[in-house]
Each structure stands twice: as C-alpha cells, then as structure tokens.
DRENFI-964903 format. One record per residue (C-alpha): residue number from 1; residue in one letter; x, y, z. Coordinates in steps of 0.02 Angstrom, whole numbers, plus 50000, padded with zeros to 5 digits. Example, Ala and Ser with C-alpha at 12.3 -4.5 7.8 and 13.67 -1.06 7.14 Angstrom:
2
REC   nr  rest      u      v      w
REC    1     a  50615  49775  50390
REC    2     s  50684  49947  50357
***
This chain:
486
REC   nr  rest      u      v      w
REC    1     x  48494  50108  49314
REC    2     x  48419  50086  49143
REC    3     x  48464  50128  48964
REC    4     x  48344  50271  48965
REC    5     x  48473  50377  49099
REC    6     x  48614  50357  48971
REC    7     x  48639  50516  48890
REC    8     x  48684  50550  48708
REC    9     x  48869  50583  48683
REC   10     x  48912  50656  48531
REC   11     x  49038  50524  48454
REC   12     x  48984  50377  48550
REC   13     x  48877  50266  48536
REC   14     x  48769  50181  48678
REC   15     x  48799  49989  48744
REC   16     x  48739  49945  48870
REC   17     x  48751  49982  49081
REC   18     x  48895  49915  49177
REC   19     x  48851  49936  49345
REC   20     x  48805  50096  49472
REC   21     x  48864  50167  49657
REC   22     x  48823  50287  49782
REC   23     x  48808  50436  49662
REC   24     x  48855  50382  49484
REC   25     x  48812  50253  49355
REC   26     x  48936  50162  49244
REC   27     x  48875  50130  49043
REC   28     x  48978  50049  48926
REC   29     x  48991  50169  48745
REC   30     x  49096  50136  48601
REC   31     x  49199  50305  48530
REC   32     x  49177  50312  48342
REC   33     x  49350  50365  48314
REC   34     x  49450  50294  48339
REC   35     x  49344  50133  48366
REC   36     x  49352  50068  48551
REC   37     x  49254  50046  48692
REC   38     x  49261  50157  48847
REC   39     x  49157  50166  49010
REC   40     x  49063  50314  49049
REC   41     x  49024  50367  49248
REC   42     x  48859  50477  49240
REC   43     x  48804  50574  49404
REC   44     x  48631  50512  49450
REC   45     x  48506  50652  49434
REC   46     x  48424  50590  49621
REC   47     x  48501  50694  49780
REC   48     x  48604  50793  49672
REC   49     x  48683  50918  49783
REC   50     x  48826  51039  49745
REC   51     x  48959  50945  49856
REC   52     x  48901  50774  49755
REC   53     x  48928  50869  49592
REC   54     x  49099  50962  49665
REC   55     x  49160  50786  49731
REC   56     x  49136  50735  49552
REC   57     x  49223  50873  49448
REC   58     x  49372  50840  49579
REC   59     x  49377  50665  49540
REC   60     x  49403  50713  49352
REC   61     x  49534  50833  49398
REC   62     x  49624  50724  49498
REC   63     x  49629  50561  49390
REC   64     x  49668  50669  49233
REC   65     x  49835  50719  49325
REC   66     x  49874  50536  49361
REC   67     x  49810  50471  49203
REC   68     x  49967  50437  49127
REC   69     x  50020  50318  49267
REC   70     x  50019  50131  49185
REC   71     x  49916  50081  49369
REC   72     x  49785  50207  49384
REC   73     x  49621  50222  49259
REC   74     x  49646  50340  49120
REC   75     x  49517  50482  49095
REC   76     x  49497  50535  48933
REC   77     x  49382  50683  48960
REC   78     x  49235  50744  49060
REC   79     x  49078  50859  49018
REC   80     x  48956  50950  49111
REC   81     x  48783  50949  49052
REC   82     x  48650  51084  49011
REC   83     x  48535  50997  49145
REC   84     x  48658  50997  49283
REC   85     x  48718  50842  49247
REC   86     x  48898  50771  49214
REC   87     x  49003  50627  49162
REC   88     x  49183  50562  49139
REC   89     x  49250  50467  48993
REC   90     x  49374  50331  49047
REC   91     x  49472  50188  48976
REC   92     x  49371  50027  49004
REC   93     x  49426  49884  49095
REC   94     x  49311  49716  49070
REC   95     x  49243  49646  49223
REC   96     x  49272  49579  49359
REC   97     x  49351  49686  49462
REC   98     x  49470  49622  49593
REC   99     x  49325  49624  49734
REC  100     x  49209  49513  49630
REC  101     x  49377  49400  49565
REC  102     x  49422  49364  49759
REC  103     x  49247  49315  49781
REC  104     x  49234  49205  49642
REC  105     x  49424  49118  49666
REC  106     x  49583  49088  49750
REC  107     x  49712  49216  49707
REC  108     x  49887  49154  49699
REC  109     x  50001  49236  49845
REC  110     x  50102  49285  49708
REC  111     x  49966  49371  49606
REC  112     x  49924  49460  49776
REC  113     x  50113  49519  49776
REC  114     x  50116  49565  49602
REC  115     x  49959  49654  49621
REC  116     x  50021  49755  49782
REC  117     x  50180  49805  49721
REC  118     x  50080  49900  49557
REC  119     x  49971  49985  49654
REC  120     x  50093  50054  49770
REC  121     x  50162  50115  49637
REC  122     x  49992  50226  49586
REC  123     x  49977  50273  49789
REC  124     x  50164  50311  49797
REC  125     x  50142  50424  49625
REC  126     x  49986  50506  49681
REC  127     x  50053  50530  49846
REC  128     x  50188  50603  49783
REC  129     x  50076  50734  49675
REC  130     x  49995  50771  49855
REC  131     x  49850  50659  49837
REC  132     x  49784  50551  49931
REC  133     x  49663  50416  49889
REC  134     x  49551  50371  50044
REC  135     x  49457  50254  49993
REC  136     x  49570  50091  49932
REC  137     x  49492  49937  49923
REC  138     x  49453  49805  49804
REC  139     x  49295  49835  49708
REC  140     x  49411  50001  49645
REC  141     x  49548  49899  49570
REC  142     x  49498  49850  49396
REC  143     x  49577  49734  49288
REC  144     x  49636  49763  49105
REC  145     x  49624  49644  48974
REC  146     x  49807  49605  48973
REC  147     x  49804  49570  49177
REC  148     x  49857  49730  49243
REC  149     x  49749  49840  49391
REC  150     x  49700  50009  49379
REC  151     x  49640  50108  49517
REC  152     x  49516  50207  49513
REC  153     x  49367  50281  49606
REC  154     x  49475  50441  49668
REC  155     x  49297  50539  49705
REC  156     x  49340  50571  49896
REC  157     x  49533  50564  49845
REC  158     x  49611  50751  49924
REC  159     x  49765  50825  50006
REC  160     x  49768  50732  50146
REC  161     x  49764  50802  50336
REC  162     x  49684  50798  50506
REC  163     x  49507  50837  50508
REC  164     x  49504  51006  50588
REC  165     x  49566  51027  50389
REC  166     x  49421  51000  50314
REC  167     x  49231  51078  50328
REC  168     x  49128  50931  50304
REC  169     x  49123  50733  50311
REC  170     x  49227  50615  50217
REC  171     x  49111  50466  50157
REC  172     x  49220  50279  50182
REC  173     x  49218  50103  50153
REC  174     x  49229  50047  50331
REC  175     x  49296  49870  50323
REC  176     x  49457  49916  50228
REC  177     x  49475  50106  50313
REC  178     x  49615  50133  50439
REC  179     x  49547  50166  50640
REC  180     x  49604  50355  50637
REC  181     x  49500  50373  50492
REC  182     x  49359  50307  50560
REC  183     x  49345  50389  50726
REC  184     x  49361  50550  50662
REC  185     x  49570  50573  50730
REC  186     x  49625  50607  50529
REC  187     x  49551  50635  50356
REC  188     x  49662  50501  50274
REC  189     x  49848  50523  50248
REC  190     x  49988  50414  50167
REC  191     x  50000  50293  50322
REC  192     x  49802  50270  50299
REC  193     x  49802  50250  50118
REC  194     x  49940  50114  50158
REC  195     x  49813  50012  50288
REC  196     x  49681  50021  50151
REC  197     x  49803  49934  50026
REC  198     x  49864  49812  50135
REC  199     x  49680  49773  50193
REC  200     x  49637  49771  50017
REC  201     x  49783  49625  49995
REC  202     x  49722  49537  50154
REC  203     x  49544  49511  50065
REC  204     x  49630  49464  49898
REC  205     x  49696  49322  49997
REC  206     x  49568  49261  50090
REC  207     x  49413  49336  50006
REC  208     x  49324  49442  50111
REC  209     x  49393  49593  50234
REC  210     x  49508  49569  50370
REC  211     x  49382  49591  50519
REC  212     x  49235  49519  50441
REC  213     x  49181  49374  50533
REC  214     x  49058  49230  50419
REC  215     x  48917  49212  50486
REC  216     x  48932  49364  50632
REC  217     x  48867  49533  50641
REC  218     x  48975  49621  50481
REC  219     x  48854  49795  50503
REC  220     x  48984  49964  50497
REC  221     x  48943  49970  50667
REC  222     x  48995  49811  50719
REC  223     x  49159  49810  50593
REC  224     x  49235  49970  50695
REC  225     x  49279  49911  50870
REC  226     x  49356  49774  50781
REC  227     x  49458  49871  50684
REC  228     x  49487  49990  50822
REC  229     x  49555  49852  50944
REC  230     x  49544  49674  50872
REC  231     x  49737  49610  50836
REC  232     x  49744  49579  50639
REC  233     x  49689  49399  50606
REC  234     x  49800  49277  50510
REC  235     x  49755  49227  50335
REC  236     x  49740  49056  50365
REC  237     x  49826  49012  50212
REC  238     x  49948  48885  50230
REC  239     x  50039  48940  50058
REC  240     x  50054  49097  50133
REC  241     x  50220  49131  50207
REC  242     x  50252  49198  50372
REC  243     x  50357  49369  50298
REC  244     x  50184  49422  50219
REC  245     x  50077  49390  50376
REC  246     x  50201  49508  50458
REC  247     x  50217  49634  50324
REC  248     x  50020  49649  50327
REC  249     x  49974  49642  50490
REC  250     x  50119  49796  50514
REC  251     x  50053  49899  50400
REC  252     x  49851  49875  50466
REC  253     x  49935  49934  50623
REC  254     x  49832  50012  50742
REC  255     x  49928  50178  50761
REC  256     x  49981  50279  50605
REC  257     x  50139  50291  50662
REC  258     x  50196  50107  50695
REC  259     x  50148  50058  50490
REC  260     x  50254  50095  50366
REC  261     x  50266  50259  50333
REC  262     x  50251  50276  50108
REC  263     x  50160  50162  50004
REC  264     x  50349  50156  49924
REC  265     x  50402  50056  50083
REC  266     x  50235  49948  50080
REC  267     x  50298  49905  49909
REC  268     x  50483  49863  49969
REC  269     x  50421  49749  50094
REC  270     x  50326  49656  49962
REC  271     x  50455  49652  49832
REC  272     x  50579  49564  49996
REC  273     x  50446  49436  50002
REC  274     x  50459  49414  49831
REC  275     x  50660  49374  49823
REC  276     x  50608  49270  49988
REC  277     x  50491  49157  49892
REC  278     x  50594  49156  49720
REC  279     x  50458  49237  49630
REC  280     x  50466  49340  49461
REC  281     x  50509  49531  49518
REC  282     x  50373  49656  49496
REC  283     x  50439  49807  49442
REC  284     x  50370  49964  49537
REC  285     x  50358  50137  49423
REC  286     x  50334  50312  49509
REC  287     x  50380  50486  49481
REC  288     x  50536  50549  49556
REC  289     x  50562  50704  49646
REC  290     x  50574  50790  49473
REC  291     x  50425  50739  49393
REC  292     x  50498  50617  49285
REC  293     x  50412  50438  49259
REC  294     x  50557  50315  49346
REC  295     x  50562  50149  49390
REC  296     x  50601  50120  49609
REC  297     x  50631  49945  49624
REC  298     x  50764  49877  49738
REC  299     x  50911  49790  49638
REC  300     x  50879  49618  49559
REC  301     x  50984  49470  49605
REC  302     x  51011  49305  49500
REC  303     x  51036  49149  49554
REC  304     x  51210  49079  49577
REC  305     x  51302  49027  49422
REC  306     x  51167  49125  49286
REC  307     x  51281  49275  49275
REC  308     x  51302  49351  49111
REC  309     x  51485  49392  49094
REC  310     x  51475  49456  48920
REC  311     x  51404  49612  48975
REC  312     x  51425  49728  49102
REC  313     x  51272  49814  49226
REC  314     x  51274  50000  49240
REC  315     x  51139  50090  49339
REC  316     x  51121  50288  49329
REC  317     x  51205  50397  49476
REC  318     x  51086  50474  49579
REC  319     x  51204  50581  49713
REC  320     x  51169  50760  49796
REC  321     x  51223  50891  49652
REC  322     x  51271  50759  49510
REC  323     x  51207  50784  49347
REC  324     x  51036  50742  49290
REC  325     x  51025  50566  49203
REC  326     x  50951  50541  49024
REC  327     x  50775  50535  49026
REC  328     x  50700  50394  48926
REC  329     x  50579  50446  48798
REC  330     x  50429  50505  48846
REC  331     x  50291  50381  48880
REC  332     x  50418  50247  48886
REC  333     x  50448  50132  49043
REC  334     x  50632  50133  49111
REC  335     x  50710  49945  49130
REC  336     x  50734  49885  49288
REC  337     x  50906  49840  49240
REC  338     x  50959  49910  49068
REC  339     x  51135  49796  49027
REC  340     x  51222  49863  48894
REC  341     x  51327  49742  48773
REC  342     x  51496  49759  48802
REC  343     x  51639  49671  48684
REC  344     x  51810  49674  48765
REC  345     x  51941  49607  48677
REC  346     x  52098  49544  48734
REC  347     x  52211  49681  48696
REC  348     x  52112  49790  48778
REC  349     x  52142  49742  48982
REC  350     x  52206  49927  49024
REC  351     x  52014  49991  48965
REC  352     x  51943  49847  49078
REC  353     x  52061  49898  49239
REC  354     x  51985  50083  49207
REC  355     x  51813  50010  49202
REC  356     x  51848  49930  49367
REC  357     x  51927  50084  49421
REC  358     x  51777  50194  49388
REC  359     x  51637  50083  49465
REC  360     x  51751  50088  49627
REC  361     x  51747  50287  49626
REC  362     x  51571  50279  49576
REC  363     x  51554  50173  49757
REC  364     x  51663  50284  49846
REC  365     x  51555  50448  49801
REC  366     x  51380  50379  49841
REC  367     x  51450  50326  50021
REC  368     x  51534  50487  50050
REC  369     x  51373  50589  50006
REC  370     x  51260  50474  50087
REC  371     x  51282  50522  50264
REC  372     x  51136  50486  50360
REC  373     x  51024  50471  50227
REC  374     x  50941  50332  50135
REC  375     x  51005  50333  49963
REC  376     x  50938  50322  49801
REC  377     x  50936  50151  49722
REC  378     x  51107  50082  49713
REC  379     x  51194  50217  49579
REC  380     x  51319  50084  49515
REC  381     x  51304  49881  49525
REC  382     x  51460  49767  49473
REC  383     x  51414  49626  49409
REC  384     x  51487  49533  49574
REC  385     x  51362  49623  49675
REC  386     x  51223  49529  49567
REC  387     x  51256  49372  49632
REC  388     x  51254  49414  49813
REC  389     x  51123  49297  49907
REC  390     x  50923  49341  49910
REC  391     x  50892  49482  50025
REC  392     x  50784  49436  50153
REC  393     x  50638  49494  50191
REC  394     x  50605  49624  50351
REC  395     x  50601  49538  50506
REC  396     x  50456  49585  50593
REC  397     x  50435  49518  50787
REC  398     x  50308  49394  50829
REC  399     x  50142  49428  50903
REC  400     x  50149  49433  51096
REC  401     x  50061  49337  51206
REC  402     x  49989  49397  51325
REC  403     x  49944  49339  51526
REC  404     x  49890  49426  51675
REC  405     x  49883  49352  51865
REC  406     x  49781  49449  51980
REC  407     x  49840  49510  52164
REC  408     x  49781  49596  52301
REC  409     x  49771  49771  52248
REC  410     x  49853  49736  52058
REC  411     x  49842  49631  51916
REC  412     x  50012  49589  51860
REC  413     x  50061  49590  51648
REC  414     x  50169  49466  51591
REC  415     x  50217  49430  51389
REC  416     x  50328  49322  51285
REC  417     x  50349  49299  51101
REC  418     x  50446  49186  50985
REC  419     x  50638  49267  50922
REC  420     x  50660  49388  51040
REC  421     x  50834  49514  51016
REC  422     x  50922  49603  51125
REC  423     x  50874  49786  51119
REC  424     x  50690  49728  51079
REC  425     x  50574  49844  51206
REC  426     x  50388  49836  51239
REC  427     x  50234  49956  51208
REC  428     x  50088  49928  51334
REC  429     x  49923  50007  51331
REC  430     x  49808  50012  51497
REC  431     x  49643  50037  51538
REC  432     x  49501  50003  51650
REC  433     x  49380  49928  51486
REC  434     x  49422  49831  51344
REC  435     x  49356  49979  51235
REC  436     x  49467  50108  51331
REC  437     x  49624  50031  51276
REC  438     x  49631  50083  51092
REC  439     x  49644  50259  51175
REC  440     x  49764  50230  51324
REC  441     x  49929  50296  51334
REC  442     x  50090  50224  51279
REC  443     x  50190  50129  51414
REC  444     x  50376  50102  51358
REC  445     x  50427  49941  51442
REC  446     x  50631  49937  51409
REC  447     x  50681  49796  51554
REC  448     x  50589  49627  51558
REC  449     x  50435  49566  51491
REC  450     x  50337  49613  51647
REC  451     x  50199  49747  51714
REC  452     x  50103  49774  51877
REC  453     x  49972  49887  51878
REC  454     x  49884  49941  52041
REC  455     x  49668  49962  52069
REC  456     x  49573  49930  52194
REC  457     x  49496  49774  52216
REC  458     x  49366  49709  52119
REC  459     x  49413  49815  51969
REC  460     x  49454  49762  51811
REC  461     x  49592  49804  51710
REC  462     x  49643  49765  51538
REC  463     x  49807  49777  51432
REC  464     x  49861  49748  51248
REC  465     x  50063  49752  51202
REC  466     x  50169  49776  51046
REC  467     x  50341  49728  51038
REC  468     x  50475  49867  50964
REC  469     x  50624  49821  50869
REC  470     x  50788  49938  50881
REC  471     x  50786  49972  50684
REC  472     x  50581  50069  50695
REC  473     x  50456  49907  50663
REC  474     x  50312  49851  50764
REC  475     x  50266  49661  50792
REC  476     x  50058  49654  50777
REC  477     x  49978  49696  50964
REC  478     x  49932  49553  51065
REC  479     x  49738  49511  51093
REC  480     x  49664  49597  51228
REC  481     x  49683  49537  51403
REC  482     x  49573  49589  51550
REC  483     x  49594  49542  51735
REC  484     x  49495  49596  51911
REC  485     x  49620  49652  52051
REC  486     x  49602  49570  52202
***
C-alpha cells in the first residue's frame, strides 16, 4: 500500500497508511470538522470481484447497526466510488492491537478477564441482533486510547447457520476458528463465535494460538487436526488459576454442544473467576430483549464488614408481565448497582418495617414466576444479601486420564480424574484411527470408569473421553489413546 491508493475524501485530509489485509487497506485521515482523526478501510482495486465488494458493503451495514455498542468499532459512514471502489469511515483506535500487544508483552490474567468480559458483551449484543461474527481473534480487537477494545473486522460477520445455508465459502482465521467451522459441519454460530473468543483469550495469555506449537509445523493444514482432536493445552502460566484453565478449555470444546452455549454465559464464567480471584468487577453491557442498552452483570458482593448501612440497594423488577422499568437516558450506561441515599430517621421505624415488608414480597413474586426458568438478574437485593460470601466459580471436572490394556480379541478403556461426584457419567468416542475419533459416535458410560471394546487381533483401536457433570458441563477430553488387540 502506498499514499498514492488513498483517495481524496471530501472533508478529510490524508495522513498517512496504517496497515492493509486480504482485501482492504487501512489510512489514517483527519475530519476537518469537527477536528479528529479517523481510520479509513479502502477496498483494494486488485481481484475486485462482486462478492469482495458485497462482503464489504455488508460489513458497513452490519457495524453501523452495532456502532453504538461502547465494545465494537464505530462506523461513521461509508461511500461507494465512481470507479467501483469503496471505503468505510471509522473511529480510530491507535495501535497496537491486542494481537501485536500479546506479542510484544505479558498480559495480566486480569486484563485477559477484563478484556473477555467486554467483548462478550459486543458478541452477546450482536448475537442478539442475529449476527454473528465468525471471525474473532486478536489482531480484530483494537484498543482505544483510554484502554478499552473494540471489535471490529465484521466483513464475513452473517446470520449464522449450517452450511447447506449458504451458496458459497466462508473465508477464516484457522488457528482461532472452532472444528465445525473448519470442516465444513457449520457456517459459524453463537457456540463458534464463543470458541473464537475464548481462543482469542488463550493467546492473550500466552501469546500465540492455542494449538500452535514453536518451532513445529504451524501451516493451516497442519493447525486443523490439532484443533479437530488435540485436547486444549494448558497455559502454562503459573498466575493463572485453575477456574480459568477450565472455563477455557470448556468453551474450545470440541463439540458445539458441550461449550457454553451464549457469549452471555462465556462472560458469567469469567466474571465467577473474577469474585474467585478478588479482582475489580467488569461490568458487561448488552441489549435486552427489548432493544434497550442494559447492563447483565451478576450481583456484586463486598467484602465482610464494608457495608454501607446508610443507604439502601434497590435493583429494577424484571418478572413475566411487570411493568417496564425506567430507561436511563439515551446513550447513557446503566450502574451496575445504582444505591440510592436513603435518610431514616428515628421516628420513622413503621416506614422502615414497610420497606422490609416490600423487598420480602418483591422476593416472593420473582420465585413464584420463576418456575423453571432462569431469571433475570436478581429483581431486588437487601443489603444482607450483599455480604453473602464470593460466589465461586463453575466447577468444571478435571481432565481424564486415560489407559488402555490390550487382550485377546479387545483392548480394554480405563479412566480416572481428580474430584470425582456422584452422578458424574462418561462420554467415550471410538475408532479404529486416531483421526477417526473426532467423528465417532457418542458412548454414554453411566457405571464405572471402564470400557472394553472388541477387534480382531492385531487391530488397533483408539479412544478419547469427556467426563459429564449432572448440572450440563463438560471436563476437557482426555489425549488420545490407541491400543492393538491381541
């Protein structure tokens, strides 16, 4: 790219080049009026096809109905050109990104959290418009001058599906892209989306992707059998605790279905390992169900003894058929917890008793309309709720491990793992390769930690588990094991 490819945009004035991708080029301008710089994306004028140029517009389209979102790049406008050509007009964010940043230094493992929990709060939003991203990872997570992310790069970003829903190819960014996605079983959905932001948070950590190896064969074509079958690696981080490993490593899941299921619950997990380690709590804004800008975090705690008793905490009801809250104004960011000053004085102990009285029946109605449901967040706190003890964060199993004795006509399974519960059960996979396995059915294993499977002798047969906990989560599958029958 070269200053000679920027074109002339009426009311701004030329830089100088910022970088360039597949199909576009980045300049820095600065708008007239009001002063302030902005970065441009310009489609490059070689291979210009009508998909390239469609992709583009849609990209536009899409990030103009996120743009007011606090974690997603803001586009201020886009034009199409006499020539063919087109560009967008976006809010700049200084280098580096978060790509070049993780290659450059250590990110704090609460930086990493803070950093998660705000973009799941863009994917949740835009998932919740009915987009989906497809193609998370770090090099499209800039940084603002003030320290926050903004995502961006939504040029494959659509409505999600299989890929019988589409007519052509999706292009991806193999290292952080979920296995579905690259073997052709989906076009990206919310549970992908999810194991492209938790990849992207594994290479925050540790500076590079989660399957790369240094030093080894890192070619696309090398990466996807790892991510196909390969167990997630650790970080290797010793400040890195044990809940997050977990949390990560379940949502890079193998199979859609054993991650969690929204970016919202990505973002939950996240914000327990937050409380877990005592950190600052991120707040996480999305749109509700209504379209309004709200904040979803899960209710803040305070630490024994730092209780405010001078005021009291309210929190708006949000039951089947109640009333709509008050909105805040628009553009402004609702508090995670908004306390509002209360003086009480002592003649007045028959108001406080109906104060009491009212949170109680405030209780009562969100558990009777509950049912089976998960609610809202919490519709009325006390302040005697707020100094309940740190939740903890989810407990996810261990990683099995994994041994296999051969036999005449079998090769017999056998697994154990550390903190085992009582209705844990087992998910096996078998096949006659190490590369069939990814594909192999699911074998529920409800009594025992043991499997025989019979071949003939001489052939091999190999087996990865997962252990199942009653309440829905997956421990990360055990390596691959392989073992000749006898």
């Amino acid at each position: 790219m070269s200053a000679a490819d920027a074109p002339v945009i009426p009311g701004l004035e030329f830089v100088r080049p910022l970088g360039s991708g597949g199909y576009a080029d980045v300049y820095l301008y600065e708008q007239q009026s009001p002063r302030m710089n902005v970065a441009v994306k310009v489609l490059k004028r070689q291979g210009l096809t009508a998909a390239i140029r469609r992709q583009f517009v849609d990209e536009a389209n899409t990030m103009a109905q996120l743009a007011d979102h606090p974690f997603i790049v803001q586009v201020f406008r886009s034009e199409q050109t006499a020539d063919g050509g087109a560009y967008l007009v976006m809010k700049y964010y200084p280098p580096p990104n978060l790509a070049q940043r993780a290659k450059a230094e250590r990110l704090t493992v609460e930086e990493v959290l803070r950093s998660g929990i705000q973009l799941a709060s863009a994917v949740e939003t835009a998932h919740r418009a009915g987009i989906i991203h497809r193609d998370i990872k770090p090099a499209n997570v800039l940084v603002s001058q003030y320290g926050q992310p903004g995502l961006t790069d939504f040029g494959i970003a659509g409505r999600g599906g299989h890929a019988e829903d589409v007519d052509e190819d999706v292009g991806v960014s193999v290292p952080w892209s979920a296995p579905e996605v690259l073997y052709g079983q989906s076009n990206g959905d919310s549970r992908s989306d999810v194991y492209s932001l938790a990849a992207t948070l594994w290479h925050l950590l540790v500076g590079r992707s989660p399957f790369e190896q240094p030093g080894g064969d890192n070619s696309a074509y090398a990466l996807m059998p790892r991510i196909r079958a390969t167990p997630v690696p650790t970080t290797g981080r010793a400040d890195v605790p044990v809940s997050l490993e977990r949390l990560l490593a379940h949502a890079m899941a193998k199979s859609p279905d054993a991650r969690p299921q929204t970016a919202l619950e990505l973002a939950r997990g996240l914000q327990a390992v937050e409380r877990e380690q005592r950190l600052p709590s991120t707040s996480l804004v999305v749109l509700d169900e209504l379209g309004r800008t709200t904040t979803a975090d899960a209710p803040a705690t305070r630490a024994p003894g730092t209780e405010d008793h001078d005021r009291t905490s309210v929190r708006a009801v949000s039951v089947p058929d109640a009333p709509a809250p008050v909105r805040a104004p628009s553009g402004a960011e609702v508090a995670d917890d908004e306390d509002a000053p209360a003086t009480i004085s002592g003649g007045v102990v028959l108001g406080v008793l109906a104060l009491l009285v009212a949170v109680t029946v405030g209780v009562v109605v969100w558990a009777v309309n509950r049912g089976d449901e998960e609610p809202e967040p919490v519709a009325v706190q006390s302040t005697v709720a707020r100094t309940a003890a740190p939740s903890r964060a989810v407990d996810y199993p261990e990683q099995p491990a994994l041994d296999a004795r051969s036999a005449a006509g079998s090769v017999t399974f056998s697994w154990n793992y550390v903190g085992a519960e009582k209705d844990d059960y087992s998910r096996l996979r078998v096949a006659p390769s190490e590369g069939a396995v990814a594909d192999a059915g699911i074998i529920t294993v409800r009594d025992g930690r043991k499997y025989t499977v019979k071949a003939a002798a001489g052939k091999p047969v190999c087996a990865q588990v997962e252990v199942s906990r009653k309440s829905g989560i997956y421990s990360p599958r055990s390596p691959i094991r392989c073992e000749t029958a006898g």
